[in-house]
N, C-alpha and C positions, 0 to 999 in steps of 0.2 A: 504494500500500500504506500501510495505518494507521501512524505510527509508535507502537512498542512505548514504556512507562514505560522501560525502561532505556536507551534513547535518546535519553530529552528531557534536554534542557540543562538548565541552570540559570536560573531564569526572570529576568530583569533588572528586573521589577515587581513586589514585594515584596507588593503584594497577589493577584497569582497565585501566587506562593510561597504565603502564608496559606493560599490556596485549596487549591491541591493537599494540602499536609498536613494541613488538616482530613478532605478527601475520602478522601485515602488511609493517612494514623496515624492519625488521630482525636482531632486536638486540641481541645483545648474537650469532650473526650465521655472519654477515657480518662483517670483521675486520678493515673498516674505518669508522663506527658508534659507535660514543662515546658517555657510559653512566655514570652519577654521580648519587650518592642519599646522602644529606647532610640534617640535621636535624638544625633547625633554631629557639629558641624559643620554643623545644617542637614539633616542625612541620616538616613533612619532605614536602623536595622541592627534586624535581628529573631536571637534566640538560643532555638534549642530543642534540648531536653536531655532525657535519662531522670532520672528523680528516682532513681529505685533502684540506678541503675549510676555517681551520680556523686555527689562528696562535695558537700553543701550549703556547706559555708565555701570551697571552690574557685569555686563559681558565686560566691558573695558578690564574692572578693576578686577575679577577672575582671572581673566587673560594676563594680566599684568601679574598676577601673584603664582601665577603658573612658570612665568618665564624666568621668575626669579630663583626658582627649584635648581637653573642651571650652574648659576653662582652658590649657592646657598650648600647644594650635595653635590658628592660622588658617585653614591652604591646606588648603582642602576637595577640591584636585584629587588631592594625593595623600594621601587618607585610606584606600584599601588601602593604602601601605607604614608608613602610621603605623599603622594597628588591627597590621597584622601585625608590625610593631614593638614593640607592647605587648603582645601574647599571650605572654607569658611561662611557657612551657609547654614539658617537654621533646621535644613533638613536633606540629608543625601544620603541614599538608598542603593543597593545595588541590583543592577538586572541582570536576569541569566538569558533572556531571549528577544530577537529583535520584534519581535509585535509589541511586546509590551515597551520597550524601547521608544517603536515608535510612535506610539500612543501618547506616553508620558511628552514626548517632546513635541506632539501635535496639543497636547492640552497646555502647553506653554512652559515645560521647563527644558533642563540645557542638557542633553546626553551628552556622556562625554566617554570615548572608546579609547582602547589603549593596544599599540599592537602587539600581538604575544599573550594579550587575555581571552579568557572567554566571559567577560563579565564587562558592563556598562557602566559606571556612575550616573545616576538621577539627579542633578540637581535643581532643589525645589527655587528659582527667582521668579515666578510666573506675577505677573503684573496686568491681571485683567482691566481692558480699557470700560468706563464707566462712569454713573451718576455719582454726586454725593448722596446719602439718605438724607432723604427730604418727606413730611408729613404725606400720605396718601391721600390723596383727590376724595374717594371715596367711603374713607374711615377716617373726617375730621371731628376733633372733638374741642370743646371751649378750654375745657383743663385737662393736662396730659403732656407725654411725652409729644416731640415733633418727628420725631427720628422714622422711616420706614425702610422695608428692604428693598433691596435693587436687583439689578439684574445678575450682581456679581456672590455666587456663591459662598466664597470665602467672608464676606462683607455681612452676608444674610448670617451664615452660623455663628459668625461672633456677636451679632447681636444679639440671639439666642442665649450665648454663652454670658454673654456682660449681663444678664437678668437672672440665669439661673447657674451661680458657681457652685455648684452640684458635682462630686467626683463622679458618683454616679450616672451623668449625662454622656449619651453615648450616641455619636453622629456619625453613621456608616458611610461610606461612599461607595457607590456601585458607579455604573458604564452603563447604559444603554443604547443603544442601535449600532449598527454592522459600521456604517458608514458617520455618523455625526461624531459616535463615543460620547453619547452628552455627561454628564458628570449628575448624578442624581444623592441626595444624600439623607438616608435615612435617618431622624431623633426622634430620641424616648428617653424614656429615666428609669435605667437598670429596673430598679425595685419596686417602680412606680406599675410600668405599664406591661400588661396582659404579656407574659411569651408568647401563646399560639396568636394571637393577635399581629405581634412583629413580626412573627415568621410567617405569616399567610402574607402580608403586603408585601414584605424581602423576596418572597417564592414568588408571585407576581409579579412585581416588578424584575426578576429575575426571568424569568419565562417569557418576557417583552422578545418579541425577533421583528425586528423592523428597519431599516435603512438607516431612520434617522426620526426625529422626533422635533421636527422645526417650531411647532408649538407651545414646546416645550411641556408645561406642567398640565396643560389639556390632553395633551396626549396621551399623558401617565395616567389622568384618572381615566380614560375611554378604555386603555387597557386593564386595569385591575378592577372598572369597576362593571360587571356580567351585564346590567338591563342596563343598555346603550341608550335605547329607542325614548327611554322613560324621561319627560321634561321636564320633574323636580330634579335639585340636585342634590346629588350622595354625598357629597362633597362638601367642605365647604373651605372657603380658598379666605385668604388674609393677607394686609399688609403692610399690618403692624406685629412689630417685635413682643409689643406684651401681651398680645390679646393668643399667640401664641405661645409663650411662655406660660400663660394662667392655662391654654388646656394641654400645656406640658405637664405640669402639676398635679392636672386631674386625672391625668392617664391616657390621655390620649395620645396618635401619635402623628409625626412631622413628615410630610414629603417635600423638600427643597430641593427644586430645579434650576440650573445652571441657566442664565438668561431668562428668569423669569422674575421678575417683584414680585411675584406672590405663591404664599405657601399655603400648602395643603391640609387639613386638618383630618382625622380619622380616629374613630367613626364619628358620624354628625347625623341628627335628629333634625326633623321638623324645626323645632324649638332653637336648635343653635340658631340657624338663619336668622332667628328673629332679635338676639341678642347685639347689645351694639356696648363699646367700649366707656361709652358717654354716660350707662348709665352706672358705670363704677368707681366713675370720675364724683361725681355727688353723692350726697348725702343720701342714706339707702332710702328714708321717706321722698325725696326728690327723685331719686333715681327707680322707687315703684311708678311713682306719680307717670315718669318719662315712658317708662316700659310699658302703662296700660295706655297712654294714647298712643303709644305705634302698635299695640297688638290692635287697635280699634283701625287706625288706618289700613293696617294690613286686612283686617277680614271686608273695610269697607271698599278697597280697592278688588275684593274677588264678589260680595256678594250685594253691595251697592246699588249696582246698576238693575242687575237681574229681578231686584227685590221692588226697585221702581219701578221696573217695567213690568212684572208683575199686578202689582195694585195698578196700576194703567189700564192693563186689558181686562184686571177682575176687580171693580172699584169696591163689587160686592162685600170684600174680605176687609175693607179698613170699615176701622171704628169711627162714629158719627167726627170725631173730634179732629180726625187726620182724613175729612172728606176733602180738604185743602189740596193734597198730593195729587198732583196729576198735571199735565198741560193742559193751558190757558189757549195754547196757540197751537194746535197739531204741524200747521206746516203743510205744504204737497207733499211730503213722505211721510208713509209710513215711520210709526216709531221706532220699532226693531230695525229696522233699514238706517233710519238716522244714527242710533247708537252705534251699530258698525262701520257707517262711515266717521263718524268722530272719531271711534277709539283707533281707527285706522290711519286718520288722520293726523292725532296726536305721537303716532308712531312715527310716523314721514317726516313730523319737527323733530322727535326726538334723533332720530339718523341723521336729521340735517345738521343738528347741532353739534354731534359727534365731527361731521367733517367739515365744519365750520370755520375756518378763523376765528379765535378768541374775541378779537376784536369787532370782527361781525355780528360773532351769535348773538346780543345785545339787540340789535336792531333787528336783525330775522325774528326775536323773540316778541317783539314789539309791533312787528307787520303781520305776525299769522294770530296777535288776543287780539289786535283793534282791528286793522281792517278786515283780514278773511272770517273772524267770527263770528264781528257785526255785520259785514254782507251778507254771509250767510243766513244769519237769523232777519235780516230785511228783506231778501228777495223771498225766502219763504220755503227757506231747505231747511231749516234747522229751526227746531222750537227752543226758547231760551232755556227751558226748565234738565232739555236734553244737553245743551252745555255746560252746564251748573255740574249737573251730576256728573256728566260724561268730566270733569274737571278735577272733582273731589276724588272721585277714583283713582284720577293721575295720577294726582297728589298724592294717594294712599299706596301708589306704586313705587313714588318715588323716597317714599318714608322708609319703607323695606328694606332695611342694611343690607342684604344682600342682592344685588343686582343680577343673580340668576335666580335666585326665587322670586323677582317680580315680575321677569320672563316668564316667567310660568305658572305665575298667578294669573296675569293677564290670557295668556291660552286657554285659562278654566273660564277666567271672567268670559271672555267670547263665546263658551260651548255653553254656557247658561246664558244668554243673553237670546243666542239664535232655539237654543231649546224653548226657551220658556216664551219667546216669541212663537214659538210653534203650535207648542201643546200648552202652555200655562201652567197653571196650577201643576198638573200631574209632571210635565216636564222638571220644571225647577225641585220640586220635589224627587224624582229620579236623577237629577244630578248631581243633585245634593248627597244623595246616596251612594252612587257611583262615587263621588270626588272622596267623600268619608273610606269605604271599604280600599279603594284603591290605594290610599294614603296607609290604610292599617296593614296593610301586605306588602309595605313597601319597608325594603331592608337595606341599610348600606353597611355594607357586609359583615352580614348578620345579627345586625342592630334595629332593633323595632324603626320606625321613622317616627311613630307618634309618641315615643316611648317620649314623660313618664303618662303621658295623658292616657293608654292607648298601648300598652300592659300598662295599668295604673297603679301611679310609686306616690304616696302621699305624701314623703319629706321631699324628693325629687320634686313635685307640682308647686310644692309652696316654693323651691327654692326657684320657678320656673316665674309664677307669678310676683313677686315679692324678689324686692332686693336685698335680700337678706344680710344684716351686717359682715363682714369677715369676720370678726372673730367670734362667730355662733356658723361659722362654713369650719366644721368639724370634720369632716367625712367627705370622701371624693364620691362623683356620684357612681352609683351601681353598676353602669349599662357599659363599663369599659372593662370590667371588671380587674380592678387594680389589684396589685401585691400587697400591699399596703394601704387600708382603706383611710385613715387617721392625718389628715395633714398636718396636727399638731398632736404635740402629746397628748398621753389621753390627762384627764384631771385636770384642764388646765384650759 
């Protein structure tokens, strides 16, 4: 049988080293693939490097402390422990085969070959090009840190690390795709978090076989997580250092992708989605307070609409006191017709404003509430009462900390809207049931999704509703099922 590239050694004749990496990087042909050949003792040593991924005055001053080995020794027999002597780097490893060779120095550090070894030096200068951490767009809060993660791996796990100086914190690094090598890296808290739990998402993300993963951290949850098709998310992503650190704590676990701002959380409930960092930032009666008008926004953004268009077509059902409810003004449309073109509409500004100019979206935002709203409700497309609502919903989409569960809230909101325009009563009531049972059988990976509502956990729900002080957060919750349940001593 042929032997595979990632079985060959390390070649002891420095001009089949040459060879192979011209054949297989493409040195001499790609112009951020840096090559040296410097003679040591008599001996030549070859040094190849990515230009982009490693700082130019690091190569200098290596190169410089390299050549001074000529002046400095004689005994050419042990010139690996004098090179490896002078690498003065805080991390240098040795390779025995060139895949991994080449890997290492395509993720941005410096191989360095010797002729007459079979073995490589690793050395770690890799210098990812990159943002400073700056506050996320989407997890702003009044008080709080500012700091988020970026796209640079190494920059994400030390922020992780500067919150929780834990000996016990343990941040794996795997490889994934054939062709990218993206750098993925596993954290949890030894003692903390569930073994078969780590090792089911390790064996998944291990089991990944795929080119490359340009997406990066989406593509990691599409593969480990089985119901693709399904439009709530399993997942729930972050990009902030603490809000990950607090469910390092509780047991859950971290998937950080290389080129991504934002981390992965596992397992997540229904219920995460809904939690926002803001409200632990205040005072726990402030911070209930905050938590029950967004859980109010949230369910009025999915059943809002449905519930007005409901009493619309069945006035029968409201009470004398709420005969008020309804359109003044029908409009030439149909009502269920108008609320799908609004909510469709407000979709059109929301993409518009995504690829907007900052300095535009201001004034687009300004042209689609006054003129296209007011026209519309003047020529006699839209009834006001259908903008109002069709508005509060938005709002209530856009309250939703998580901007994939209001994706998919809105997707429910639409299938009760056109149901209940259809069949009414019996409809909104059949989706309502649909949406419930679908939600209760829905697991990310093998976690209830309604849990504690839904298998129902009485200390779990209060701590779900209610901001409950930290220091009566005695216990991590159940549903990860921790080593260690006790976040402080007990007694205490």
């Amino acid at each position: 049988m042929p032997q595979t590239d990632q079985k060959i050694p390390v070649f002891p004749k420095l001009k089949d080293t040459e060879q192979y990496m011209k054949k297989r990087v493409g040195i001499g042909v790609s112009f951020d693939l840096g090559f040296r050949e410097i003679v040591l003792l008599k001996r030549p040593i070859q040094i190849y490097y990515l230009t982009g991924l490693c700082d130019s005055l690091v190569i200098q001053e290596l190169l410089k402390e390299l050549i001074q080995v000529n002046d400095r020794e004689s005994n050419a027999r042990k010139l690996p422990e004098i090179i490896e002597n002078r690498l003065l780097h805080q991390q240098v490893e040795r390779s025995n085969t060139m895949d991994e060779a080449v890997d290492q120095m395509l993720s941005g550090l410096i191989v360095l070959f010797m002729d007459g070894e079979k073995f490589a030096f690793v050395i770690d200068v890799r210098n990812y090009p990159g943002r400073t951490p700056e506050e996320p767009d989407i997890e702003r809060v009044v008080r709080g840190s500012r700091d988020g993660y970026t796209e640079n791996i190494i920059e994400n796990t030390a922020l992780t690390r500067r919150r929780i100086r834990d000996p016990r914190l343990r941040n794996e690094m795997l490889k994934v795709g054939e062709r990218s090598k993206t750098d993925v890296c596993l954290s949890y808290i030894a003692d903390v978090a569930d073994h078969g739990l780590v090792h089911l998402i390790k064996e998944r993300i291990q089991a990944i076989e795929v080119d490359g993963i340009s997406m990066a951290d989406k593509s990691i949850d599409e593969f480990i997580i089985h119901r693709k098709w399904y439009p709530f998310p399993l997942v729930r992503y972050t990009e902030r250092p603490d809000v990950a650190a607090n469910h390092l704590l509780e047991g859950h676990v971290l998937i950080i992708v290389d080129t991504s701002p934002s981390v992965i959380i596992l397992p997540t409930t229904f219920f995460h989605h809904l939690q926002h960092a803001e409200e632990y930032r205040q005072t726990p009666a402030v911070g209930t307070f905050v938590r029950w008008i967004r859980f109010l926004a949230v369910f009025a953004s999915m059943y809002l609409l449905p519930l007005w268009l409901l009493f619309v077509t069945e006035p029968e059902l409201l009470p004398k006191e709420f005969a008020f409810i309804g359109p003044n003004e029908e409009g030439n449309i149909s009502i269920p017709i108008q609320i799908i073109m609004a909510v469709i509409g407000i979709e059109f500004l929301r993409m518009a404003a995504i690829h907007t100019p900052t300095p535009l979206s201001t004034s687009m935002g300004l042209i689609a509430a006054v003129l296209i709203g007011q026209i519309a409700i003047d020529v006699g497309m839209f009834s006001p009462e259908v903008i109002l609502y069709v508005s509060v919903s938005a709002i209530g989409s856009y309250v939703t900390p998580s901007y994939e569960l209001s994706v998919s809230n809105k997707i429910v909101n639409i299938i009760f809207v056109i149901l209940t325009g259809i069949f009414g009563l019996i409809g909104f009531i059949a989706v309502f049931l649909a949406h419930i049972l679908f939600l209760v059988q829905l697991k990310s990976l093998r976690t209830p999704y309604l849990w504690p509502f839904i298998p129902f956990n009485a200390r779990a729900m209060l701590h779900t509703l209610f901001r409950i002080p930290i220091p009566y957060t005695n216990s991590r919750p159940s549903i990860v099922h921790p080593k260690n349940d006790y976040r402080q001593p007990e007694g205490k």
